[in-house]
DRENDO-990332 format. One line per field, with one value per residue (C-alpha): residue number from 1; residue in three letters; x, y, z. Coordinates in pm, 1 decimal. Layout:
BEGIN
num = NUM_...
residu = ALA_...
x = X_...
y = Y_...
z = Z_...
# end
This chain:
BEGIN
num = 1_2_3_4_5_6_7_8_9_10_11_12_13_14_15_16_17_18_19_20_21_22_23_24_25_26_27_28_29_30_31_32_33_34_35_36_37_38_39_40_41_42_43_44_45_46_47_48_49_50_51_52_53_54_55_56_57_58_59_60_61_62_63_64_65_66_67_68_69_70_71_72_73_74_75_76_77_78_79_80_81_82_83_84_85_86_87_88_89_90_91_92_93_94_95_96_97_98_99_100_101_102_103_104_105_106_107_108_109_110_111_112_113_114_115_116_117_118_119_120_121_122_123_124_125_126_127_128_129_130_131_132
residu = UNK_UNK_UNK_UNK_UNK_UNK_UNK_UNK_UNK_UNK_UNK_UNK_UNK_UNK_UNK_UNK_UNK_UNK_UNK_UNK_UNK_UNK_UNK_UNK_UNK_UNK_UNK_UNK_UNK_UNK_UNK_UNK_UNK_UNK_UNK_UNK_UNK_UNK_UNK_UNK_UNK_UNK_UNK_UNK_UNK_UNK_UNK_UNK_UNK_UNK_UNK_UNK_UNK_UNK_UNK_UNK_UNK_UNK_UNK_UNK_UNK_UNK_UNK_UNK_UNK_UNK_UNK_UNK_UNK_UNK_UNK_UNK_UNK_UNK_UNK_UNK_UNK_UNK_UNK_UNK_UNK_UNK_UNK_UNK_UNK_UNK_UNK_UNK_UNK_UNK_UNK_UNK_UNK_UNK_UNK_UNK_UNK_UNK_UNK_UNK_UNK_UNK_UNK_UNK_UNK_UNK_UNK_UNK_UNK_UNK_UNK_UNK_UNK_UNK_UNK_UNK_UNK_UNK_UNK_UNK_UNK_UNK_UNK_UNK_UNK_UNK_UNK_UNK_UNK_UNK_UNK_UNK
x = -176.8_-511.6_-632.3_-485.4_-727.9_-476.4_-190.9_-273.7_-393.3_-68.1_115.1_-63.5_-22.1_371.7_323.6_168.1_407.2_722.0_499.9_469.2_840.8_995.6_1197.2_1026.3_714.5_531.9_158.8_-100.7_-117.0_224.2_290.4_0.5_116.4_466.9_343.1_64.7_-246.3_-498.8_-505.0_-778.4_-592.2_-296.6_-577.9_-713.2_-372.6_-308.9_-625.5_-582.6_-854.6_-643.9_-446.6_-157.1_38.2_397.4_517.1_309.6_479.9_824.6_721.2_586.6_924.5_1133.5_948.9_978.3_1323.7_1332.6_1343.0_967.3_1142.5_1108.8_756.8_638.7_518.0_654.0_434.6_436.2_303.8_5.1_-74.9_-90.9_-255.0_-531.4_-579.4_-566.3_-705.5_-970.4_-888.7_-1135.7_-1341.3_-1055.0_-769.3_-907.3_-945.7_-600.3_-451.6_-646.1_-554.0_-170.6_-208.5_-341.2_-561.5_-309.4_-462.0_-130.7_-38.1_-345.1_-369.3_18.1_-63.7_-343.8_-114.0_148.6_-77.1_-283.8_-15.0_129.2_-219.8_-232.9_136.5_52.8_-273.1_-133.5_186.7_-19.4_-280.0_36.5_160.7_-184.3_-180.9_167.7_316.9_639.5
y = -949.0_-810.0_-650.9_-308.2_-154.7_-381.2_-224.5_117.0_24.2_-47.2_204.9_419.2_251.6_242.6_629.6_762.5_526.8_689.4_1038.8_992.8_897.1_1148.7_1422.6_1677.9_1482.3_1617.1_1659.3_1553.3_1909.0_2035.5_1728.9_1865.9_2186.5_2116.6_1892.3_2142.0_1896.8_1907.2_1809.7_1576.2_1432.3_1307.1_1124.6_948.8_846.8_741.0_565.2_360.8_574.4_768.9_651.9_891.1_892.8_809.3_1162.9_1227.0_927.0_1026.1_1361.4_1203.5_1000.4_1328.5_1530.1_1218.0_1146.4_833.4_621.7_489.7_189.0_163.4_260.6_39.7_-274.2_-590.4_-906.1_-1068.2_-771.9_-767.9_-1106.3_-1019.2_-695.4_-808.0_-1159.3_-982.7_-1197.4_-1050.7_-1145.0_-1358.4_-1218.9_-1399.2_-1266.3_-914.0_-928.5_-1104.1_-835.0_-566.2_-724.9_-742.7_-404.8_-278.2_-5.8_152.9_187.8_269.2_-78.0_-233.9_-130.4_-226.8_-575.9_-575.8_-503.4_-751.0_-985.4_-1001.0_-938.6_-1287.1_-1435.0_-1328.2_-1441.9_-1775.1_-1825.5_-1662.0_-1947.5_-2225.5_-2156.9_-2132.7_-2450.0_-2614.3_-2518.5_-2613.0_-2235.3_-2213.9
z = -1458.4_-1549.5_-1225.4_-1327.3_-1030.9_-792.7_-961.6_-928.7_-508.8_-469.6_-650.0_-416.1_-68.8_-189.3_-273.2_25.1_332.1_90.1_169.7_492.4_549.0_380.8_637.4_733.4_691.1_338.9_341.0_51.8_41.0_-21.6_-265.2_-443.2_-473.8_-558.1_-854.0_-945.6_-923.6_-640.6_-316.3_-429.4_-686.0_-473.8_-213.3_-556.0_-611.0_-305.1_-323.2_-640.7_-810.0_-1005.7_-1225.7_-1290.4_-1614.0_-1624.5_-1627.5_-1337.5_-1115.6_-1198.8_-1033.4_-754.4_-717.7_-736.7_-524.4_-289.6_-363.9_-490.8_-763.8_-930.2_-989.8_-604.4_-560.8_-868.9_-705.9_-764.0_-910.3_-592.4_-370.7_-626.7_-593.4_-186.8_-216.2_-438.9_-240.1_96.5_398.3_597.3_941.6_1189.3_1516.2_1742.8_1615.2_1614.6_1970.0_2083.9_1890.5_2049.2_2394.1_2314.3_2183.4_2550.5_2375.7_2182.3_1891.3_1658.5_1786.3_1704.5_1336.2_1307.8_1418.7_1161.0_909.5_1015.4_1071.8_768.8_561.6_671.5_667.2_279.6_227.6_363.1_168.8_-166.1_-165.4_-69.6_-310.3_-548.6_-483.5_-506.4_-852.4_-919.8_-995.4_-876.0
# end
């Protein structure tokens, strides 16, 4: 894998949904503050921009409570993330009329949705070339 920018995108995404789960919900703010680096610092994180040190992540797990193992992405989530599927005209709009204007609906169907697409396209471009 040499798309490291990928790695760290992910890291991040896997970072900040584990933030934003965590009871009662922790801010980019307070996880700043607990782990003494700026606000600014945990949204480059988050981001993919920044790419923390090793030290630094198993804060970020603590403080989380969980294991980095867990927040370290897997091969095959990179090869999704960094071959993600932009999504056509059409299926924008049947997914904005199934989501009736809710717009937390809408960007959840995204998600779903293109996260299939690019499941799809990632193993059939891996069987084209004979990977198993």
């Amino acid at each position: 894998m040499g798309d490291s920018n990928g790695l760290y995108k992910e890291l991040g995404r896997k970072i900040r949904a584990t933030r934003e789960r965590v009871h009662p919900k922790l801010s980019q703010d307070k996880l700043a503050k607990r782990l003494g680096i700026s606000r600014a610092s945990v949204v480059n994180i988050e981001a993919g921009r920044q790419h923390a040190p090793l030290q630094l992540l198993w804060r970020i797990a603590e403080n989380l409570e969980t294991e980095l193992a867990l927040l370290i992405p897997k091969r095959a989530e990179l090869l999704v993330s960094v071959a993600s599927v932009e999504l056509d005209a059409k299926t924008i709009e049947q997914i904005k009329h199934v989501a009736e204007g809710n717009k937390e609906t809408q960007k959840a169907l995204t998600g779903i949705v293109s996260k299939l697409r690019t499941t799809l396209e990632t193993t059939a471009q891996t069987k084209r070339k004979g990977t198993p």
